[in-house]
C-alpha positions, 0 to 999 in steps of 0.5 A: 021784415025787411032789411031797411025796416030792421035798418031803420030801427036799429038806427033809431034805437042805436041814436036813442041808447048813445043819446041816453049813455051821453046824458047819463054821463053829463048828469054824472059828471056834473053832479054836486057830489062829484067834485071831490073826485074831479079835484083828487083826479086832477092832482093826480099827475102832480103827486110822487105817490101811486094812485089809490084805488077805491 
């Protein structure tokens, strides 16, 4: 095999892999089950308390 074949398929699975993380973190992101957790996360720099983990 050669070096620009390797390239090329590195390149190739590399763009496939970052294209599935960035979906996968849209879906996420914007499931309806996941807004409790955007509102408690955003109102965590107005509260006096620690943050809780969990």
């Amino acid at each position: 095999m050669s070096y620009h074949l390797l390239r090329e398929l590195a390149d190739s699975f590399g763009l496939l892999f970052l294209v599935i993380v960035f979906v996968t973190a849209v879906i996420r992101a914007f499931r309806p089950g996941a807004r409790p957790h955007h509102l408690n996360a955003s109102l965590i720099p107005l509260s006096d308390e620690e943050p809780r983990h969990g």
